[in-house]
C-alpha positions in Angstrom: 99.1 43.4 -52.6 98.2 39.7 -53.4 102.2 38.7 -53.4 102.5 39.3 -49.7 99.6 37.4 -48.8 100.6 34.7 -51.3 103.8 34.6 -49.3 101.8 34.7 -45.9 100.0 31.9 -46.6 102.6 29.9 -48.2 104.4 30.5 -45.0 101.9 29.3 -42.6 100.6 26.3 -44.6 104.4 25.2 -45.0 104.5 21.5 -43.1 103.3 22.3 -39.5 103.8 19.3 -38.2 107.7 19.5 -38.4 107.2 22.2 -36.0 105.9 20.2 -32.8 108.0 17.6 -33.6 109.8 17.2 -29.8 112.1 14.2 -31.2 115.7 13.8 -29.6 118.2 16.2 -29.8 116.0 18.7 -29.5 116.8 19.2 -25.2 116.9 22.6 -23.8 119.5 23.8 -21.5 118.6 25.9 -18.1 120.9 28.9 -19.8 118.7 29.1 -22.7 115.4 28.9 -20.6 116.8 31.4 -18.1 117.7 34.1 -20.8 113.9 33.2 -22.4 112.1 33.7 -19.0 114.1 36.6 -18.2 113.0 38.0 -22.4 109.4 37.2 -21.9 109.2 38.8 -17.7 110.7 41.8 -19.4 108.8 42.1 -22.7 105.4 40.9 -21.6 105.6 38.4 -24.9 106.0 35.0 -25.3 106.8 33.7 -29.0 106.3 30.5 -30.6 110.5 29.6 -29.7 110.1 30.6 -25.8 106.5 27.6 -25.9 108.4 25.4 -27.3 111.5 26.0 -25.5 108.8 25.6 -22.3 107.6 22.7 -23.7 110.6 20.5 -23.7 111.7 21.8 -20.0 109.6 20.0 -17.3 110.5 21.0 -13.7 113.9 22.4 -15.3 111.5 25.6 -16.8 110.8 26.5 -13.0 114.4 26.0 -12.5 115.2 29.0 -15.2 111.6 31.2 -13.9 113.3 31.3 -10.4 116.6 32.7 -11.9 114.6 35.1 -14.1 112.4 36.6 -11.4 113.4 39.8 -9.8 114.6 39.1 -6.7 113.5 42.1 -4.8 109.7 42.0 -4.5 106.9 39.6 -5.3 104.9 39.5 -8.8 102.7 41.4 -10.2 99.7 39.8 -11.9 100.6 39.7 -15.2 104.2 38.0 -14.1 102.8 36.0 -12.5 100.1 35.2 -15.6 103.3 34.6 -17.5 104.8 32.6 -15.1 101.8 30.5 -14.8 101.7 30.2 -18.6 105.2 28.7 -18.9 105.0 26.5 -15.6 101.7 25.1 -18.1 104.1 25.0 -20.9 106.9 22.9 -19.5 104.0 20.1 -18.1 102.1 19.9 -21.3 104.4 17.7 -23.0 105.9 15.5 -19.9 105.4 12.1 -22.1 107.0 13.4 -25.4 108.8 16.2 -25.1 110.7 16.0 -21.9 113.4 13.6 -21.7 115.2 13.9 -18.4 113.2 11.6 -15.8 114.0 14.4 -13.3 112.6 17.3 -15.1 109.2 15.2 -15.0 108.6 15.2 -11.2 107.7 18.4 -10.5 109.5 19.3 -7.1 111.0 22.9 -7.7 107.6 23.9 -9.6 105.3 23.1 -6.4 107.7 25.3 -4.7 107.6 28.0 -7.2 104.1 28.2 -7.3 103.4 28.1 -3.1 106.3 31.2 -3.6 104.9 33.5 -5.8 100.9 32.7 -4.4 102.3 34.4 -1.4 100.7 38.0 -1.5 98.1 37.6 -4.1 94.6 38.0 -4.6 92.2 35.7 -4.2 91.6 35.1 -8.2 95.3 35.0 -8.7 95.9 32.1 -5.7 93.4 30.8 -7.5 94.6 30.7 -10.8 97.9 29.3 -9.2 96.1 26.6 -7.8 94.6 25.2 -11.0 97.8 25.3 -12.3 99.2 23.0 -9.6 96.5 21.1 -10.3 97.4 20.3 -13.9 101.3 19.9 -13.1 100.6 17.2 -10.3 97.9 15.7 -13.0 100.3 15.7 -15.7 103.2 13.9 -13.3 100.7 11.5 -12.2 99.9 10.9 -15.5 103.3 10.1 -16.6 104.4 8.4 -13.7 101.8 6.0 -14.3 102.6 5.1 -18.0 106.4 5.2 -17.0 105.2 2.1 -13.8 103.2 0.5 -16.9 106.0 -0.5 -19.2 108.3 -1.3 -16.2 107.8 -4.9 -14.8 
């Protein structure tokens, strides 16, 4: 019994910091986040690939949500939880991560987000709403360190 949990805990402690490591050539393509929205609507799950997959997207992640969503009715609350949770994803790391200037202004997100509030309760609109809070916070941010080194 104490070889697996050796082997657990060799695994885990094994040079995390290689893992966040968002340096280039490590872009995402919208087929890749399309089939990882669509894998995580379906399952319910989101693993550690699909965050960090997110987390390199920007307003491209949206981009591959919208493809992924059933077209045929609104969301549920927990797709739309998840969808909330990987619109967070793909702003979270705008000044590292992301790459493609476009990807950081967050045009097809804002309309993702006024879509799939349509319908909801009053908790979920406001969930949605704190999350377009943070995505216009995190452009703002970025737009004004990308004006700062530009003169």
């Amino acid at each position: 019994m104490r070889l697996p949990i050796w082997i657990l805990v060799a695994l885990l402690s094994s040079n995390p910091a290689n893992c966040q490591n968002c340096g280039s050539g490590s872009s995402v393509d919208v087929e890749t986040l399309t089939a990882s929205a669509r894998r995580v609507l379906q399952s319910r799950l989101i693993t550690g690939w699909d965050t960090k997959a997110f987390n390199r997207a920007g307003d491209l992640g949206s981009v591959a949500i919208l493809r992924a969503l059933p077209t045929h009715d609104h969301t549920g609350p927990t797709e739309t939880g998840l969808v909330l949770y990987m619109i967070r994803e793909s702003f979270s790391c705008l000044d590292r991560c992301v790459q493609s200037s476009d990807d950081k202004d967050p045009r097809v997100t804002l309309l993702l987000l006024g879509y799939i509030s349509e319908g909801q309760d009053s908790r979920t609109r406001s969930d949605i709403e704190e999350v377009r809070r943070f995505v216009l916070m995190k452009a703002q941010e970025q737009e004004k360190a990308t004006s700062g080194t530009i003169k």
